[in-house]
Every structure is written in structure tokens, then in C-alpha cells.
PyMOL Python script that loads the backbone (N, CA, C, O; Angstrom):
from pymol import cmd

cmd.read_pdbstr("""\
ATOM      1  N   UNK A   1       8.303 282.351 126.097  1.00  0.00           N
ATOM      2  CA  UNK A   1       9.306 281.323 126.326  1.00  0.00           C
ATOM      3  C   UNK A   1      10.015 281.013 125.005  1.00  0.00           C
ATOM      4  O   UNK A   1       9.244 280.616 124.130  1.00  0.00           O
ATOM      5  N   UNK A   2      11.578 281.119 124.584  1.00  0.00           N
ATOM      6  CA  UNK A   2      12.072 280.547 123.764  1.00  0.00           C
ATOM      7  C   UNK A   2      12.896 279.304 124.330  1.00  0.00           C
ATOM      8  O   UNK A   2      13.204 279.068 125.498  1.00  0.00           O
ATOM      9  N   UNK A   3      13.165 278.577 123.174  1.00  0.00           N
ATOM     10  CA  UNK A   3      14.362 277.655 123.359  1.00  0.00           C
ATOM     11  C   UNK A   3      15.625 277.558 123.221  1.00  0.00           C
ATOM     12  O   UNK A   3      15.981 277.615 122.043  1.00  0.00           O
ATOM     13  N   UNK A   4      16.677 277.399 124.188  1.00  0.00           N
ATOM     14  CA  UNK A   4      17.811 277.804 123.607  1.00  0.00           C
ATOM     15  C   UNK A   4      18.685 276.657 123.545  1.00  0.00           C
ATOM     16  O   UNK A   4      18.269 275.506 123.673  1.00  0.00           O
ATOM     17  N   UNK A   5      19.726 276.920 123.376  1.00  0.00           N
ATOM     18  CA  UNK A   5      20.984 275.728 123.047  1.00  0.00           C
ATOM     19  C   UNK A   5      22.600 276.241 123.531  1.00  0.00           C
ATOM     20  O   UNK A   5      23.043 277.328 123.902  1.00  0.00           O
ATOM     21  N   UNK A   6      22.942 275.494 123.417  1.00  0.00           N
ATOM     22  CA  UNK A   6      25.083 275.576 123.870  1.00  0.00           C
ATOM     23  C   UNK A   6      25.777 275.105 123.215  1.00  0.00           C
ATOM     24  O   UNK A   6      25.863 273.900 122.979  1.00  0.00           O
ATOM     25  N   UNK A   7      26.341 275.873 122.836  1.00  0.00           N
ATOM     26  CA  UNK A   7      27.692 275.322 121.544  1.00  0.00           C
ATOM     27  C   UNK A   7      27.950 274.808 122.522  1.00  0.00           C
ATOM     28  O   UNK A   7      27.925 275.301 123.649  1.00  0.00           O
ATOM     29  N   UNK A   8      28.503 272.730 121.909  1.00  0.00           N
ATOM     30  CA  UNK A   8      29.120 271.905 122.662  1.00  0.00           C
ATOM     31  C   UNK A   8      30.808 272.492 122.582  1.00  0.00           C
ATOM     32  O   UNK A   8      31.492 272.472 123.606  1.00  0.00           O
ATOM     33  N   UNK A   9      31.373 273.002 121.266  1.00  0.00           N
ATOM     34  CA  UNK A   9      32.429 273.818 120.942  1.00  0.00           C
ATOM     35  C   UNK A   9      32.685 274.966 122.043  1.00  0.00           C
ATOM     36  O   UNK A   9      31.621 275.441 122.438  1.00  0.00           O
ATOM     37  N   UNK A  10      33.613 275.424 122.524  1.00  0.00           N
ATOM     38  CA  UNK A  10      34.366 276.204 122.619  1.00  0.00           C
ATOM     39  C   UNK A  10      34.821 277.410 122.239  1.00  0.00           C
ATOM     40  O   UNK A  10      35.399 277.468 121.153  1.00  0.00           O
ATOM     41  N   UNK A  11      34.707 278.295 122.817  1.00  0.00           N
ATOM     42  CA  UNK A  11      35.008 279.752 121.711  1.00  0.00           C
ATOM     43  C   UNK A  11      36.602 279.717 122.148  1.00  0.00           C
ATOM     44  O   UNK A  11      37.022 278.863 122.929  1.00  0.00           O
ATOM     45  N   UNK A  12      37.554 280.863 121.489  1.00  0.00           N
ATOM     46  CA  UNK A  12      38.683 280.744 122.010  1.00  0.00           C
ATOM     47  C   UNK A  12      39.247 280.906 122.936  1.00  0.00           C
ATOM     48  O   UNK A  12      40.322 280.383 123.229  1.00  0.00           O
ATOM     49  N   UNK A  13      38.415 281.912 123.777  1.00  0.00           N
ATOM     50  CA  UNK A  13      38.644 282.066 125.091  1.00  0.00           C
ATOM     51  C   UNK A  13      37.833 281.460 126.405  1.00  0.00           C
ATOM     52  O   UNK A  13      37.632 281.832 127.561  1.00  0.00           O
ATOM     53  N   UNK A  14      37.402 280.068 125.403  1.00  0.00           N
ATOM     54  CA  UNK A  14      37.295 278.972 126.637  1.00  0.00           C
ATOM     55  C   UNK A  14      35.164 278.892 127.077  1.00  0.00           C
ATOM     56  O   UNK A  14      34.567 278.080 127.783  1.00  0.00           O
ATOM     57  N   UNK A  15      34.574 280.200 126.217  1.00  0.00           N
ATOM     58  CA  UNK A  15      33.289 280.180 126.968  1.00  0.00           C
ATOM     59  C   UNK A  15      32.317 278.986 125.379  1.00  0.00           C
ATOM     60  O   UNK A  15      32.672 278.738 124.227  1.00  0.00           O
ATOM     61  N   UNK A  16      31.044 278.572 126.215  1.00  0.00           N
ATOM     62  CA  UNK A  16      30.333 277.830 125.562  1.00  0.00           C
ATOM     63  C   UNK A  16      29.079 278.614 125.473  1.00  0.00           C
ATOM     64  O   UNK A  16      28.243 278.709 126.372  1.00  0.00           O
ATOM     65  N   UNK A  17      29.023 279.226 124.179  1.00  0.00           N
ATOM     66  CA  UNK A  17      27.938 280.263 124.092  1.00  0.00           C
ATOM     67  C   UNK A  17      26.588 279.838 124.255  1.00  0.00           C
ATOM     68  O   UNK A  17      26.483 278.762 123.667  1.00  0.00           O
ATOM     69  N   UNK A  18      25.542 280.159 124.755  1.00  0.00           N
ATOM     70  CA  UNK A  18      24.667 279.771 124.559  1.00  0.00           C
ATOM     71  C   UNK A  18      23.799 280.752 123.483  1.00  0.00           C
ATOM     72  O   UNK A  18      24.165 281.847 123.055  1.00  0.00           O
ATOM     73  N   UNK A  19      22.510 280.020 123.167  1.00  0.00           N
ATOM     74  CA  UNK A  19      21.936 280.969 121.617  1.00  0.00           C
ATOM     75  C   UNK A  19      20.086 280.350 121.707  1.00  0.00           C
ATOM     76  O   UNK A  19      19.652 279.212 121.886  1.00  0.00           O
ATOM     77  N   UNK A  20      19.568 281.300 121.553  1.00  0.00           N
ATOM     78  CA  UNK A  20      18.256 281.306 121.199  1.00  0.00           C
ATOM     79  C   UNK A  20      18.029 280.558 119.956  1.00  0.00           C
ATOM     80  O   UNK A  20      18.832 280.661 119.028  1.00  0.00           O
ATOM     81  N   UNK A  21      17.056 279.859 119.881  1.00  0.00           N
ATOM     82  CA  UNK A  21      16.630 279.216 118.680  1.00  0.00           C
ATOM     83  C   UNK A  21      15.700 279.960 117.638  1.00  0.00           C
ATOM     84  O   UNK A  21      14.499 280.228 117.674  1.00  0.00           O
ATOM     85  N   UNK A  22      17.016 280.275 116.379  1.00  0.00           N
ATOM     86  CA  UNK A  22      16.531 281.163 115.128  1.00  0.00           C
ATOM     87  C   UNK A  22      17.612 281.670 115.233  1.00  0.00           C
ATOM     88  O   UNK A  22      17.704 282.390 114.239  1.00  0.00           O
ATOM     89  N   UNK A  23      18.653 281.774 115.905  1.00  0.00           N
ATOM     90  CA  UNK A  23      19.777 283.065 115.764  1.00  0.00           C
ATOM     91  C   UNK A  23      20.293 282.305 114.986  1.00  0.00           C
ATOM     92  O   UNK A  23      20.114 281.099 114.819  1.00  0.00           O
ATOM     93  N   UNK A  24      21.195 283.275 114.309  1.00  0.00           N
ATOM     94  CA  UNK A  24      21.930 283.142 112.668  1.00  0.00           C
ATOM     95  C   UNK A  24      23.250 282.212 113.029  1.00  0.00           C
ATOM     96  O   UNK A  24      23.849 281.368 112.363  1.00  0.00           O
ATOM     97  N   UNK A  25      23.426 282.668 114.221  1.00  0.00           N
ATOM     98  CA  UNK A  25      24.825 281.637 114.569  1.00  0.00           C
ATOM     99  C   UNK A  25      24.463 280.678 115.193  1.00  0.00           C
ATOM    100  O   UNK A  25      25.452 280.060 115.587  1.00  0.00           O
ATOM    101  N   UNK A  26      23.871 280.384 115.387  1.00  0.00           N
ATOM    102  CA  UNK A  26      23.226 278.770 116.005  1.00  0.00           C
ATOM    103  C   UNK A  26      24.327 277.608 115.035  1.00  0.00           C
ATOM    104  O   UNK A  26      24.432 277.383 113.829  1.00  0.00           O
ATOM    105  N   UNK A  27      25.026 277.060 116.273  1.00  0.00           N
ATOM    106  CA  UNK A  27      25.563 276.210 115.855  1.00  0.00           C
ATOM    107  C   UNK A  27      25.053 274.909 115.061  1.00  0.00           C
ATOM    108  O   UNK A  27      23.827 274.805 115.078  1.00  0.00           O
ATOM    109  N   UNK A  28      25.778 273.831 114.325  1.00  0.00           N
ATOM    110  CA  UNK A  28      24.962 272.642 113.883  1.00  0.00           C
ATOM    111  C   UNK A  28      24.644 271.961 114.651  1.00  0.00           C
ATOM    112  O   UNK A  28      25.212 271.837 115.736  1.00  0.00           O
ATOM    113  N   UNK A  29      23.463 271.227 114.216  1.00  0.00           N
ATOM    114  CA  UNK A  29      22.783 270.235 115.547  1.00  0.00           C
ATOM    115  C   UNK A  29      23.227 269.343 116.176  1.00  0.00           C
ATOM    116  O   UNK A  29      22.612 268.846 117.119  1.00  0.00           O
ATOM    117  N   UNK A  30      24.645 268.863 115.701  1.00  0.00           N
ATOM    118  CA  UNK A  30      25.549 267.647 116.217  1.00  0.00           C
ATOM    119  C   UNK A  30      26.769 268.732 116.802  1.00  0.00           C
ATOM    120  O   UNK A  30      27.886 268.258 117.011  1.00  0.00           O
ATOM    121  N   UNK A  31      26.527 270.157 117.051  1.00  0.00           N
ATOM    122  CA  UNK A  31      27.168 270.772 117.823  1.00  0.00           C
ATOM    123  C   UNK A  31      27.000 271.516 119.240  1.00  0.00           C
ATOM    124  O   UNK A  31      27.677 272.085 120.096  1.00  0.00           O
ATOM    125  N   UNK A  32      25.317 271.059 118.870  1.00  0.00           N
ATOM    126  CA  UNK A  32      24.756 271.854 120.026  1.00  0.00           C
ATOM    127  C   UNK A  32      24.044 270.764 121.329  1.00  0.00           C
ATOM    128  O   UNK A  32      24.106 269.539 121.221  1.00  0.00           O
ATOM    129  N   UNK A  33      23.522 271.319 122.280  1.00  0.00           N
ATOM    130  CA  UNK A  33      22.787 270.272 123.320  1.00  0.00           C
ATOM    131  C   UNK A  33      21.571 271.316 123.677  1.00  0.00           C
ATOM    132  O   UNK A  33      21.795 272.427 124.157  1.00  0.00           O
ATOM    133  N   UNK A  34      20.090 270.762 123.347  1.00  0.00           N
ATOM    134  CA  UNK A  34      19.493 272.027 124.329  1.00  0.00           C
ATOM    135  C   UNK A  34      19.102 271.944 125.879  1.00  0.00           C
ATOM    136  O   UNK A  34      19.053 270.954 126.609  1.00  0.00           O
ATOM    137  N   UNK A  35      18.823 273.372 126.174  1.00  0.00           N
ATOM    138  CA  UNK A  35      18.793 273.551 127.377  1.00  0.00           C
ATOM    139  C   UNK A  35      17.527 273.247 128.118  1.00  0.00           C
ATOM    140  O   UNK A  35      17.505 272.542 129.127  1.00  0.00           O
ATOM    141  N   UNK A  36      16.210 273.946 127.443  1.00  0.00           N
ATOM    142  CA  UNK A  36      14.692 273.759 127.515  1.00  0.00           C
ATOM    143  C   UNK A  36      14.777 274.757 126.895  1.00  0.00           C
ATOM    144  O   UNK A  36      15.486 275.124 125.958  1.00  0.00           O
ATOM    145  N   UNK A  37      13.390 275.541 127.929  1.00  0.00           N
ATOM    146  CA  UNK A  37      12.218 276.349 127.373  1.00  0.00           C
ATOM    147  C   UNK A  37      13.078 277.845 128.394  1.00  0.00           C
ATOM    148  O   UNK A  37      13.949 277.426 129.156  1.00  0.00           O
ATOM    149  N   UNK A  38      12.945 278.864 128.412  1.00  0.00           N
ATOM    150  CA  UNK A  38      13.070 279.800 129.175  1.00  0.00           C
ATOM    151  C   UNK A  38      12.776 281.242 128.693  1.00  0.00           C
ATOM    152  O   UNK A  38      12.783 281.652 127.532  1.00  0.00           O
ATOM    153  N   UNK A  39      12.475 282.038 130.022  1.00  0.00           N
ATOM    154  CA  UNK A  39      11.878 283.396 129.541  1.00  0.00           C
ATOM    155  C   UNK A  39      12.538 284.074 129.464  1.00  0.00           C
ATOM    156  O   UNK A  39      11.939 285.055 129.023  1.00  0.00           O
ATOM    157  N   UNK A  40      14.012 284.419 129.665  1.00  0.00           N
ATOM    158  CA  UNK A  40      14.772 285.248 129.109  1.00  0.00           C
ATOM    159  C   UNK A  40      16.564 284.187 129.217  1.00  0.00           C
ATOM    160  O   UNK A  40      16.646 283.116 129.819  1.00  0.00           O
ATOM    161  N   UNK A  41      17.819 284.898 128.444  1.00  0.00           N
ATOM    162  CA  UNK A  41      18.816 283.648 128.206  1.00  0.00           C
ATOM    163  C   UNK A  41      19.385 283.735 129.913  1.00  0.00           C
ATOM    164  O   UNK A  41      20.123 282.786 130.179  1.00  0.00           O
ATOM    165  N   UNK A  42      19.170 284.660 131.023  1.00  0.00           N
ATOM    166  CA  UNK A  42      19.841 284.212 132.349  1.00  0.00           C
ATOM    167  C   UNK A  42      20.198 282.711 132.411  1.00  0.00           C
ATOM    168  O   UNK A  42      21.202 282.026 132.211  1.00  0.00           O
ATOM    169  N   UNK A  43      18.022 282.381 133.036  1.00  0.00           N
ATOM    170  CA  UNK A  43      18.198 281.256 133.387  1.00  0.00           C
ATOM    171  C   UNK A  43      19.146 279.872 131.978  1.00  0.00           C
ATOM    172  O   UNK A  43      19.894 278.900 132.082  1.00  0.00           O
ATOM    173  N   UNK A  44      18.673 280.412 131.172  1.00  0.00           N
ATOM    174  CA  UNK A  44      19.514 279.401 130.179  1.00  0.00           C
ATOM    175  C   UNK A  44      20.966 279.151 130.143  1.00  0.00           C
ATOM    176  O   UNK A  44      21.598 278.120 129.914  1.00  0.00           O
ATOM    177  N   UNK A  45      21.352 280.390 130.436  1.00  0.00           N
ATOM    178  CA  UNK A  45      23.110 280.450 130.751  1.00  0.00           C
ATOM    179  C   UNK A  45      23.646 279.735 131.838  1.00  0.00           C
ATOM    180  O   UNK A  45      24.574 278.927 131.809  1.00  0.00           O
ATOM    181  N   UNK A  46      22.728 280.244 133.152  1.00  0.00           N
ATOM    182  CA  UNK A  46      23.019 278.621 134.613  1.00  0.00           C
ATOM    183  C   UNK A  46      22.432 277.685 134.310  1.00  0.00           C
ATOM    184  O   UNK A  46      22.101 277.035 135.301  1.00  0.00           O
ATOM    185  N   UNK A  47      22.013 277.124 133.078  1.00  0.00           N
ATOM    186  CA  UNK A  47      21.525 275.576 133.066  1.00  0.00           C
ATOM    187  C   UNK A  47      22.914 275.216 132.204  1.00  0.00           C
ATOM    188  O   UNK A  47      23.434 274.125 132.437  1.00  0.00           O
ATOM    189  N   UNK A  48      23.504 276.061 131.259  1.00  0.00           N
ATOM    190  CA  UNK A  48      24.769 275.484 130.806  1.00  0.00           C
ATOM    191  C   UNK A  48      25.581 275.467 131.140  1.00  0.00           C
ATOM    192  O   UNK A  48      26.546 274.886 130.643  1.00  0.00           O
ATOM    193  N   UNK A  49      25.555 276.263 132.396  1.00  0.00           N
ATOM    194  CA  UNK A  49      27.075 276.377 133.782  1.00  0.00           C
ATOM    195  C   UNK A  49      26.489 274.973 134.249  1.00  0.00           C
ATOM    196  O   UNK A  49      27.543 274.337 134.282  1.00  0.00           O
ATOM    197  N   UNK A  50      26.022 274.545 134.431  1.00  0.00           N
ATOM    198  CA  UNK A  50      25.761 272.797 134.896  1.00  0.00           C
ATOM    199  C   UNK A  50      26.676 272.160 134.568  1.00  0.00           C
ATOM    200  O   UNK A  50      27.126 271.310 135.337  1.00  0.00           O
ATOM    201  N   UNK A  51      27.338 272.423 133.075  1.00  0.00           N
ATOM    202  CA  UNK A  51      27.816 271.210 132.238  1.00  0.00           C
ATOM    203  C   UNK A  51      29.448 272.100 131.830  1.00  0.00           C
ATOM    204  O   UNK A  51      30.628 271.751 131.875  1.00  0.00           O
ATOM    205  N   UNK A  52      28.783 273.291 131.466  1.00  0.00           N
ATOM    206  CA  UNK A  52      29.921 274.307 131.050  1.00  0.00           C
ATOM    207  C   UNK A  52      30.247 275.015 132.301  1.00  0.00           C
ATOM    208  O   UNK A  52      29.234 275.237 132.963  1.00  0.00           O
ATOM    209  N   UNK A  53      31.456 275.485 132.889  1.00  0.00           N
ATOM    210  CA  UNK A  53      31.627 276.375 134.067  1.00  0.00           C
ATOM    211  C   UNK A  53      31.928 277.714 133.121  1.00  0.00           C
ATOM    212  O   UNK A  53      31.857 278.840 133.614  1.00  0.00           O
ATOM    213  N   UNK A  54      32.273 277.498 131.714  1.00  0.00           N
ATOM    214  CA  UNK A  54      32.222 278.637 131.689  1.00  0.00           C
ATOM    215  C   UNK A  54      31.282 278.892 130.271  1.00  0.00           C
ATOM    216  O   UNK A  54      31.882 278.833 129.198  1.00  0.00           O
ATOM    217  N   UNK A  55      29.975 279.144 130.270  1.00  0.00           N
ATOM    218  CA  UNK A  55      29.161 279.706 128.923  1.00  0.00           C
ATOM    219  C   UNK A  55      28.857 280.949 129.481  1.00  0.00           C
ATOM    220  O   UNK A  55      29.036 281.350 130.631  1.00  0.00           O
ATOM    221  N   UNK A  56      28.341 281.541 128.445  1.00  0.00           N
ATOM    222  CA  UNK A  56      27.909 282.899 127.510  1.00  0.00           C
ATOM    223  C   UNK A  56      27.168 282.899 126.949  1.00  0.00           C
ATOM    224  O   UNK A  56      26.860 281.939 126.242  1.00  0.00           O
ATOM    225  N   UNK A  57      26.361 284.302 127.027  1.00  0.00           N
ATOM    226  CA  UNK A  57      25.174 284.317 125.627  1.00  0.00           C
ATOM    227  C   UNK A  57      25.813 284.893 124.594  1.00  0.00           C
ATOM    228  O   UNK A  57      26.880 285.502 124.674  1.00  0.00           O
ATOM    229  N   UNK A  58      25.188 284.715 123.644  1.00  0.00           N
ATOM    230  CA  UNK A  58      25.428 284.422 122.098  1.00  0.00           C
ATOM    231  C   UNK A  58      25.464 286.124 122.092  1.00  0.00           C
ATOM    232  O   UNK A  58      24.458 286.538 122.668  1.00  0.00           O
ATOM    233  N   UNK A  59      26.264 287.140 121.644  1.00  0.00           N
ATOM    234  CA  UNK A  59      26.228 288.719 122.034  1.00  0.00           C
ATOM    235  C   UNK A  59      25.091 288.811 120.601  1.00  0.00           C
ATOM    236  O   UNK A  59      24.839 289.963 120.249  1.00  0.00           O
ATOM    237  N   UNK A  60      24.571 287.935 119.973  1.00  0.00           N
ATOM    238  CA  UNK A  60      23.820 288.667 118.695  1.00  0.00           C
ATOM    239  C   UNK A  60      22.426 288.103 119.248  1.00  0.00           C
ATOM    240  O   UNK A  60      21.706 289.092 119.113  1.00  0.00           O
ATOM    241  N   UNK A  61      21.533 286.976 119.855  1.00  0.00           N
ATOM    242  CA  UNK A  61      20.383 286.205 120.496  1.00  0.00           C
ATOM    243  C   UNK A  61      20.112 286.578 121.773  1.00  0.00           C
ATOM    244  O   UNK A  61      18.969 286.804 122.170  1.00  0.00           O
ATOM    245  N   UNK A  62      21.432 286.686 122.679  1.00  0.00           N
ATOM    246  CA  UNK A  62      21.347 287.162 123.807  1.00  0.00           C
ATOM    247  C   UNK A  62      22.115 287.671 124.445  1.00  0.00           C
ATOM    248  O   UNK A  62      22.734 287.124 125.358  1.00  0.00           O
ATOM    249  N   UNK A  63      22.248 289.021 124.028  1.00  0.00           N
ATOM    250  CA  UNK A  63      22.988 289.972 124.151  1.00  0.00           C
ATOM    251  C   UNK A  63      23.284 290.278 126.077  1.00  0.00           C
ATOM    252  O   UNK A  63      24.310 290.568 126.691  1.00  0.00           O
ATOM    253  N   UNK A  64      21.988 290.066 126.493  1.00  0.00           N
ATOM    254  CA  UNK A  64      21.585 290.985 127.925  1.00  0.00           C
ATOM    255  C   UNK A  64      22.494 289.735 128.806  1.00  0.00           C
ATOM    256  O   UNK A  64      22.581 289.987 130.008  1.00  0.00           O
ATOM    257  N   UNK A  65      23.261 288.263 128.297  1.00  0.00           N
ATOM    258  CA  UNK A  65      24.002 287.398 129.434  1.00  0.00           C
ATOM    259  C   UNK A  65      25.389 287.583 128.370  1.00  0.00           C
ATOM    260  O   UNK A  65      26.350 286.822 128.486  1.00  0.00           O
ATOM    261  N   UNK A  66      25.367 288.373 127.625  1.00  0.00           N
ATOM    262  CA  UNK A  66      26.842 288.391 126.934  1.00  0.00           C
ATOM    263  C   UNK A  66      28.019 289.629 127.714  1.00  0.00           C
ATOM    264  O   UNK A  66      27.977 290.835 127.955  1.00  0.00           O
ATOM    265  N   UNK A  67      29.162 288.346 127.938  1.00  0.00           N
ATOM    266  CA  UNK A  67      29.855 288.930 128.592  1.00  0.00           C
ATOM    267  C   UNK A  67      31.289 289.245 127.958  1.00  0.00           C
ATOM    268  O   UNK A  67      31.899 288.269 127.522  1.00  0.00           O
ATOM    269  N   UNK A  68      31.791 290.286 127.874  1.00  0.00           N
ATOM    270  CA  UNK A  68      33.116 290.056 126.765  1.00  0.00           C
ATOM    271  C   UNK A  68      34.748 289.197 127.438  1.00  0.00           C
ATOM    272  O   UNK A  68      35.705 289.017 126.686  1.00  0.00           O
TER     273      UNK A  68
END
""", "prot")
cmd.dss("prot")
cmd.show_as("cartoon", "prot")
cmd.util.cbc("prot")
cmd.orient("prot")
């Protein structure tokens, strides 16, 4: 189980990445919200479609929900 997080930010084309905790791009902590605990970033990506309709995994933490 890792923990992940969601850029509260915006990328430019509108998605809210989400990112494993330790990845290099992990946003700052007054930028991010976390999600919980999860066993791979899927489920983490529909817990930030909750809030975000449109997030993404982070293509460098979690490559396998990164969508271009």
C-alpha cells in the first residue's frame, strides 16, 4: 500500500495529477490534498475524479494511470 496525493493545481491541459508519496514531483504540501492508502494509483486516480473530473497519474510515480 502506498500513499498518494493530487496536485490541487492544474496542469495545462486541465488534468490534476495525482503522485505517489516520494515522487520527485510531488507537489508542495499547501498544494496537494491526500487521497489515502492504495495498492496500485487506479484506485487513487477515481478517488481524485471525486473532486477532480479530470486527474492523472503523475507519468514518472504512476505511470500505469498516465494518460497523455
Amino acid at each position: 500500500m502506498a500513499r498518494y496525493y493530487v496536485n490541487k493545481n492544474q496542469q495545462a491541459n486541465g488534468d490534476h495529477e495525482v503522485h505517489k508519496q516520494g515522487c520527485s514531483y510531488m507537489p508542495l504540501e499547501h498544494n496537494r490534498t491526500y487521497l489515502g492508502e492504495f495498492a496500485s494509483c487506479g484506485p487513487a486516480v477515481a478517488a481524485a475524479k471525486k473532486t477532480y473530473s479530470k486527474a492523472n497519474g503523475c507519468y514518472y510515480c504512476s505511470e500505469a494511470c498516465h494518460t497523455s
